[in-house]
N, C-alpha and C positions, 0 to 999 in steps of 0.2 A: 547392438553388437552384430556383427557380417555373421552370416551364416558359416562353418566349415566347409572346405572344399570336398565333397564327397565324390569317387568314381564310383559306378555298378554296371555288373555284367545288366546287359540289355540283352531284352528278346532278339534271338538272330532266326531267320531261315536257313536254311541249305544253302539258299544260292548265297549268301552273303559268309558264310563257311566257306565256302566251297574257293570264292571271289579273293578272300586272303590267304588263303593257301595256293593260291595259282600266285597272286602279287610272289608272295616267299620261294616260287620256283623260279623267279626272274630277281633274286636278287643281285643289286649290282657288288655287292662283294664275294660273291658265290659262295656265299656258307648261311646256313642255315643251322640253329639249335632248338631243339625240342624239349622239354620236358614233356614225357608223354604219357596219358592218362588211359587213352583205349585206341582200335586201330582207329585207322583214318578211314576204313569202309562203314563203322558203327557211325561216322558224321555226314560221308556223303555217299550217295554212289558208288558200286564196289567198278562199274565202270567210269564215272567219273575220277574216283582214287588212281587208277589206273593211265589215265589221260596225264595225268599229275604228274603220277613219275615217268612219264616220257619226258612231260614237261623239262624235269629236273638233270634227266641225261641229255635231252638234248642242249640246255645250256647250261652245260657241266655245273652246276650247283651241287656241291657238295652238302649233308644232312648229318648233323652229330646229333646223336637220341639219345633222353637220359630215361628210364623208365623203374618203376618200383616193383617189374616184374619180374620174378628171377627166370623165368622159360618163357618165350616168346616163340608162340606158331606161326605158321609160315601165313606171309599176308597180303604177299603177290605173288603173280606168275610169271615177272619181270627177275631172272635171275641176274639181266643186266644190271638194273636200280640198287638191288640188294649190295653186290660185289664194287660196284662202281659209283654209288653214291654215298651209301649208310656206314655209318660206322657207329656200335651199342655199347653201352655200359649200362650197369645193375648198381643200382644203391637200396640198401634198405629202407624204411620210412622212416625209421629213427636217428636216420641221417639227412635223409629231405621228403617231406612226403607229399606225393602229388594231389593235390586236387583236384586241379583243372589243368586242362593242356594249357599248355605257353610253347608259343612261336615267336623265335627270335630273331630278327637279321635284319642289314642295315640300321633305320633309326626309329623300326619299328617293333612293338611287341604288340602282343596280342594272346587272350587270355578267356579261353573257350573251352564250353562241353557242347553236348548235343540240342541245346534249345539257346545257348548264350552265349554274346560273344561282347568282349571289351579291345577295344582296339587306341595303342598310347603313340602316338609320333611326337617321340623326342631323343635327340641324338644323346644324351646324358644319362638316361633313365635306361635307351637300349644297352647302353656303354655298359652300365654296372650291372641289367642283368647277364649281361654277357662273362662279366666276371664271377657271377654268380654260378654260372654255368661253367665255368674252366675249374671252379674251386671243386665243384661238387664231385664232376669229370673226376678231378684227379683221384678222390675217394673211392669212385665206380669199381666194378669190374666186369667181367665180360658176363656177358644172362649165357645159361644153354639155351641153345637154338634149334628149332624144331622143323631145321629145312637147313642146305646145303650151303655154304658160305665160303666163295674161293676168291681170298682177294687177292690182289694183285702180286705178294707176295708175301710167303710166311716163312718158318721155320719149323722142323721137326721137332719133337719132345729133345731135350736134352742125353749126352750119355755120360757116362761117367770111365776113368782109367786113371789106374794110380802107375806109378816111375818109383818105387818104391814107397817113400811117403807124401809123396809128393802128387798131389791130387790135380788130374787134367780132366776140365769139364768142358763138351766139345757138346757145339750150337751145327747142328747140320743146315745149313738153308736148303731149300726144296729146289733149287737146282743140279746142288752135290749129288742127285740119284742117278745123274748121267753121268757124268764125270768118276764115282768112285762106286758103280756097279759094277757085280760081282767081287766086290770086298764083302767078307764077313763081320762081324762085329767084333772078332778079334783080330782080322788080320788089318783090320781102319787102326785100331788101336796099335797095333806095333807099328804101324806107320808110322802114326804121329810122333810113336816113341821115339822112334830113330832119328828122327828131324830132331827132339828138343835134346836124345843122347848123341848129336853130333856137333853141337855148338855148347862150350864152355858159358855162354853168354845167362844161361839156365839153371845154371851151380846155384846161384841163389835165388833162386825162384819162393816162393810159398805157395804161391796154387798159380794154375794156369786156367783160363777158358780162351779158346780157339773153335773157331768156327770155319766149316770147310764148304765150299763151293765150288763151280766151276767155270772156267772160260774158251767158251769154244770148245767144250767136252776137254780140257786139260784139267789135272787137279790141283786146287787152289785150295790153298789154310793160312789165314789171319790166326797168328800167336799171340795173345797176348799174357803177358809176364807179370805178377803181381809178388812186389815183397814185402817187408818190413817197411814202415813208414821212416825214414832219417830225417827228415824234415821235422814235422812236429805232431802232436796227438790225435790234432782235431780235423784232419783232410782223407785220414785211412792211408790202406799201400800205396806204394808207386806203381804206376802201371807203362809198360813200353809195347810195343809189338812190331812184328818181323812177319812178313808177306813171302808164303811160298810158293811157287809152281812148280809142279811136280817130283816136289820134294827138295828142288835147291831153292835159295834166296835170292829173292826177285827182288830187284832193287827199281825200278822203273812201273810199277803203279802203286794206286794209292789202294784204302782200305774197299774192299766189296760194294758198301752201301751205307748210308746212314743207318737204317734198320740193325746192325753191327751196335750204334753208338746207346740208341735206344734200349736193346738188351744188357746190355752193359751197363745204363744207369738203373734196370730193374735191379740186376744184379748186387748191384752196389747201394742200392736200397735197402734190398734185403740183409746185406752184410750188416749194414751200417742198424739194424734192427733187431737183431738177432746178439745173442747174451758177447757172445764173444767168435772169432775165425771157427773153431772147433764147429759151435752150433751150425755158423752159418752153412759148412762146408758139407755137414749130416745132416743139413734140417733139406725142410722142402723148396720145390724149385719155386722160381719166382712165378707169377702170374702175371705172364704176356699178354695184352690185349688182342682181342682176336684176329686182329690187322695181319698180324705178323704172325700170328704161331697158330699152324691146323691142327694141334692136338693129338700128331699120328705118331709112332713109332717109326725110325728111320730104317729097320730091321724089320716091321711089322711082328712087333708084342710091344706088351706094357712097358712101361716103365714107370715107376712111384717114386723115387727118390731123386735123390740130387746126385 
């Protein structure tokens, strides 16, 4: 009878560490995913690590990380790598628990600690751990961070304004601080109001979120409208929305950013998980990945609610 095909981590040095993490900063589809087990300075050289992620900025090689740490210290001094390359999620271990590091990209994986290293080239095998990695992803959520993280574009905390019962939950994007400075947090709010009490198109609204921003320092708000579902049970409300500048109806561009669309499907995540509208609408805000949302107050104070 054939023996079983067995794989084993093999004895690695540094340099043969070091050798497939340089390979994975040249990958030709520039994405790179991690399952991450400790930093990359506990395997090689904190100057070596370092050489690395230039590597990785200078050919834009992006780095999705999944790690089972929920606070991650700061682990270069490259705040360009950080903002421009990485992007982190948290999973607990009872959802996937690491071992050993796994480096994924192209049609290569590879599966390493500090004395061992297994390396697999096969386009099928990379294939699915990579879907391995999208599923677990989407489980994630953002770790705190124990160093400064500005990526290229976020959102402030959420605010809340009611129109009598009628709940408007406004997404400020981090441009809006030019455009609607020297607004208070109630007179942003009568704003809005005026805009959605000037158009009958609102009468039957059930909740609103809009998100305001700016163009060329003008002020800009994506409305969007959410009501009753007339369609059928299982798709939630209808949603429509109306783009304004400076408070009239802009009919000549289109939505902000994708980053808009993204929010939007947390949101409706949440709805769609939450007991019923009521819950959804009093419960807590969604959890943005850290991509998109700095965790600041648009006012500077807290905010805890929806």
């Amino acid at each position: 009878m054939a023996k079983p095909f067995i794989v084993r981590l093999e004895k690695a040095s540094e340099k043969d560490l070091y050798e497939i993490s340089l390979k994975s900063s040249r990958a030709k589809k520039k994405e790179v995913f991690i399952f991450e087990k400790g930093e990359l300075g506990d395997i090689i050289s904190k100057d070596k690590a370092e050489k690395l992620r230039s590597n990785f900025i200078k050919n834009g090689v992006k780095v999705k990380q999944i790690t089972n740490v929920p606070s991650l210290p700061k682990f270069t001094d490259s705040d360009e790598f950080v903002n421009k390359v990485m992007t982190f999620r948290y999973v607990p271990k009872d959802i996937f628990a690491i071992e050993n590091e796994i480096l994924i990209f192209d049609n290569t994986v590879a599966i390493y600690n500090k004395k061992e290293l297994l390396i697999i080239e096969d386009k099928s095998f990379a294939n699915n751990q990579k879907q391995l990695f999208a599923s677990i992803w989407e489980q994630g959520q953002s770790p705190m961070l124990g160093f400064e993280y500005k990526p290229n574009h976020s959102f402030y905390n959420n605010l809340n304004y009611f129109l009598n019962d009628l709940q408007i939950i406004v997404w400020p994007d981090i441009g809006a601080k030019e455009s609607y400075k020297g607004f208070s947090e109630k007179e942003l709010g009568e704003y809005i109001k005026n805009i959605i009490l000037s158009d009958k198109y609102y009468n039957d609204a059930t909740y609103i979120i809009a998100f305001i921003w700016s163009l060329n320092g003008e002020k800009m708000i994506d409305v969007w409208k959410f009501n009753d579902n007339h369609v059928d049970n299982r798709s939630g409300p209808l949603g429509d929305v109306k783009v304004y500048r400076e408070g009239k109806l802009c009919n000549n561009l289109g939505l902000a950013s994708g980053n808009t669309l993204i929010v939007l499907g947390y949101e409706e995540r949440l709805r769609r998980q939450s007991k019923d509208l009521k819950s959804y609408l009093n419960g807590p805000v969604p959890k943005l990945p850290l991509e998109i949302m700095n965790g600041k107050s648009f006012f500077d104070k807290a905010q805890t609610s929806k």
